[in-house]
N, C-alpha and C positions, 0 to 999 in steps of 0.2 A: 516234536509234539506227539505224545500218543492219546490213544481215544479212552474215552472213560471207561468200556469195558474192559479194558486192555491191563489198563491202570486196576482198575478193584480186581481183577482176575490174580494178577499178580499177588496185588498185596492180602489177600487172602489168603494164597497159597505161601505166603509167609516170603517171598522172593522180595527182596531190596528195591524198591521203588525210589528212593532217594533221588536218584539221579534225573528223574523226571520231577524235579524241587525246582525252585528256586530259593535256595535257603541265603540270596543277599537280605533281603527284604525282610527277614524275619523277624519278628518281636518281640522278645521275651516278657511275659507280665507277671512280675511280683506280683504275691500278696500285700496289702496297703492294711496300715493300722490306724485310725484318727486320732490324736493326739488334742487336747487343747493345750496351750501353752500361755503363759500372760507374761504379755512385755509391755515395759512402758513406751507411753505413747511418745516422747520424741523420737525413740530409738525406731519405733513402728514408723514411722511417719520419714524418718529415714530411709527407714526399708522400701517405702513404697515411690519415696523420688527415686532409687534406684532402678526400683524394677519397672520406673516408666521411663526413665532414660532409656533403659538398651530392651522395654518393646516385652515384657514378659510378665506373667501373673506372679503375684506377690508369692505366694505359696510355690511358686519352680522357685525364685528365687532363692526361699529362703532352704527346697531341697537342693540345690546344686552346692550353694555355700555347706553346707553341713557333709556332705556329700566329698566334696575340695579336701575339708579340715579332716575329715577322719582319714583320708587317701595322704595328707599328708603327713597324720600324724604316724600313718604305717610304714612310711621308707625309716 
C-alpha cells in the first residue's frame, strides 16, 4: 500500500503507477444508445417468463441474447 502523496507524486512526474492498481475489479463502461424496438406481445411475454425464471431484467436479457447471436455468428 503506498500513501496518497506518494501515489500523486509519482503519477505526476509521469512514473508508472500501475502497479499500485488493482486492475481485477475493473469496469469498463461503454457508451449506450436507446433504441425503441416493437415486438409482439406473445413473443414479449415470452421474453419476460424467461428473464424471471433465471432472476434478470428484461432488457439484460434480451442484451446478452443479442450479444450470444452476434459472438456466434463471428466464429
Amino acid at each position: 500500500m503506498v500513501k496518497a502523496k506518494k501515489f500523486d507524486a509519482q503519477f505526476d512526474q509521469g512514473k508508472d503507477v500501475s502497479g499500485y492498481l488493482d486492475l481485477r475489479s475493473i469496469k469498463i463502461h461503454h457508451p449506450v444508445q436507446r433504441i425503441n424496438v416493437d415486438i409482439p406481445k406473445d413473443l414479449l411475454q415470452k421474453v419476460d417468463e424467461e428473464a424471471a425464471r433465471i432472476g434478470v431484467p428484461r432488457t439484460s436479457l434480451l442484451k446478452l441474447w443479442i450479444a450470444e447471436r452476434l459472438e456466434h455468428l463471428a466464429v
